[in-house]
N, C-alpha and C positions, 0 to 999 in steps of 0.2 A: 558715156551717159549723155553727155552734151551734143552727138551725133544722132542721139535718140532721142534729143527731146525731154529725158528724166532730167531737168533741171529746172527751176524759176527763180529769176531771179538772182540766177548761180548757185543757189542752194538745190539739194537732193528734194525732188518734186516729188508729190502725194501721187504717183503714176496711177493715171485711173481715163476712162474715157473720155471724151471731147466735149464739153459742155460751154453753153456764153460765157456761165461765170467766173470763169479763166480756171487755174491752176491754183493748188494750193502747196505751200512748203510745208517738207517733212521737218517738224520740232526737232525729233528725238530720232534717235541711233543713226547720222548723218555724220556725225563729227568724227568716222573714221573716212569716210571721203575726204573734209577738211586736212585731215591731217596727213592724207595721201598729196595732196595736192602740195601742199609745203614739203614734203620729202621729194618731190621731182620738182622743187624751185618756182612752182608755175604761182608766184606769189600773190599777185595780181588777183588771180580767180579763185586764191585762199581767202583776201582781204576783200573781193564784191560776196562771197561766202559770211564772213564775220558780220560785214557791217550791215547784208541784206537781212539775216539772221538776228542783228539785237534790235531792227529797228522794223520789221515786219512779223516777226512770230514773238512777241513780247509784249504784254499790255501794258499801257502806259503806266508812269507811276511806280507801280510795285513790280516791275518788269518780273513777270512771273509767264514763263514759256509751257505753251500749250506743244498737243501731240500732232496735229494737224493743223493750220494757221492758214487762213486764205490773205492775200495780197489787198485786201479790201475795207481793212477796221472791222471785220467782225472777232469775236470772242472766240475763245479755242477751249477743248477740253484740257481741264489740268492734267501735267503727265510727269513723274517724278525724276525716270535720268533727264528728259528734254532737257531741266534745270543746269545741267552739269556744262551744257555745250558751249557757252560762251566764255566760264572759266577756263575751261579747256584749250580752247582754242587763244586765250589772252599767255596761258601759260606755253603752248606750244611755239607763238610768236616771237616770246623773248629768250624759253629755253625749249631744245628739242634734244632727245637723246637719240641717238642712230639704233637700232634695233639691231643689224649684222656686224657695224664695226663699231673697234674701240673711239667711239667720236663723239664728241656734243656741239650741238651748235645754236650759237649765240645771236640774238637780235633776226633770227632768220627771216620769220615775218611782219619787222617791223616796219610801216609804212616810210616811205619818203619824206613825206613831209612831216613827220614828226622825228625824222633826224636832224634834217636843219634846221629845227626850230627853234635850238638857243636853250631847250628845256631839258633837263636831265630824265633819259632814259633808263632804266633799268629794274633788279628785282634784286630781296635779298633771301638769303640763307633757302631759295629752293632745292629741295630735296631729290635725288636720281642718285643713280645705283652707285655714281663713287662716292657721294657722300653731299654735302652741304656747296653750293655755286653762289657765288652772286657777280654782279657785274654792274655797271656804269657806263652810260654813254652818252656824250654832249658836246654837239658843233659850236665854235669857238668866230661867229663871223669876224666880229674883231679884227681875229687875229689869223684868219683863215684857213683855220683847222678844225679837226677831230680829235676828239680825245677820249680813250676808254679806259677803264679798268677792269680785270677778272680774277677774281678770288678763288682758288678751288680749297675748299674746304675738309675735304675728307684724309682717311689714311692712303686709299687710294686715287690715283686722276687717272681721265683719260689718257689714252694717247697723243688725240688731237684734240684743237680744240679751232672751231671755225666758228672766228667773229665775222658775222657778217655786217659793211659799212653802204647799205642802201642809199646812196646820195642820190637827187636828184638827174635825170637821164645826159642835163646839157651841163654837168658838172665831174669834174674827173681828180684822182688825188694825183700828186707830182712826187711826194716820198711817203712811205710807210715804214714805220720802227715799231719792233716790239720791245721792250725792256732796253731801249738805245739803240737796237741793234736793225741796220736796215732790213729789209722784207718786200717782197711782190706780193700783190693780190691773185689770187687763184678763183677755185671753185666755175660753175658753167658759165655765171654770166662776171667774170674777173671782179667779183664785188668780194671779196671774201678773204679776211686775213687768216690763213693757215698758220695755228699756234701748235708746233712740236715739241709735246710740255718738256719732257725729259726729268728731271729732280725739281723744277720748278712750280711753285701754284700760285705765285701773282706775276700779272702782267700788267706792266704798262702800253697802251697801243696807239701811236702819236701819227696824225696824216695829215699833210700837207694840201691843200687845194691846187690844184694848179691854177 
């Protein structure tokens, strides 16, 4: 899409003829592109996607998202899923369920800089197919760490479970424990605590700054 041109903005573009007055973004049915984009990692062009998204196809105020939205402060027709796209997308940031494997994954697209920001991230009691998740997560400058927790709630748990720890790029961890117990970081871009739940459904997830 992006080799064609169907984007503005980073969001999925109203594809239509070439005209002055630029481009318009598509409101509605978009947000499975979004969520394409977070299952192959490209998190970056998830998060110019979200935030292009609540703050161009949105009317101020009562942020109520239209079907078509040009780049420009005009008014959009109202459109009812449109409405769905940026919950959506907030819930797929902090919880994502894998579709082919046993997996969920945690904080996947949550920005950088609201990891070390000192604030507690997370969500509670959301709902997927093994049951009730919640989770926590908050950098410790202080004392120059990370620190998570993850509840699996249900009768059943994943098999895995991938906390992902998004630090900023010139920032690295020196140890990782889960429940005391050391751990490497995995996943494509080595950001990512690989939890092999087994009989267990709380974790503790402790990292070190280097």
């Amino acid at each position: 899409m992006r080799a064609y041109g169907a984007t503005t903005l980073g969001v999925v573009a109203n594809v239509g003829g070439v005209h002055e007055d630029g481009r318009e973004i598509l409101g509605f049915i978009s947000y499975g592109y979004a969520q394409m984009l977070l299952r192959l990692d490209r998190v970056e062009e998830f998060l110019l996607f979200l935030y292009s998204h609540r703050y161009h196809a949105h009317t101020r105020g009562s942020w109520t998202e239209g079907e078509v939205t040009g780049i420009t402060g005009d008014s959009a027709l109202y459109c009812v899923p449109a409405q769905q796209t940026i919950p959506l997308l907030v819930r797929w940031m902090l919880v994502l369920e894998d579709s082919d494997e046993d997996r969920l994954y945690l904080a996947k697209g949550v920005p950088r800089e609201w990891v070390v920001s000192g604030q507690e991230i997370g969500i509670e009691q959301a709902p997927t197919r093994w049951g009730r998740v919640s989770f926590r997560l908050r950098a410790k400058p202080g004392a120059n760490a990370i620190a998570g927790n993850v509840e699996l709630g249900g009768t059943k748990v994943p098999r895995e479970v991938h906390f992902k720890l998004r630090l900023p790029t010139n920032s690295s961890l020196k140890t990782i424990t889960v429940n005391g117990r050391p751990t490497t970081l995995g996943g494509i871009h080595k950001d990512t605590v690989v939890i092999e739940t087994g009989v267990e459904k709380t974790f503790e997830v402790v990292g070190r700054l280097a």
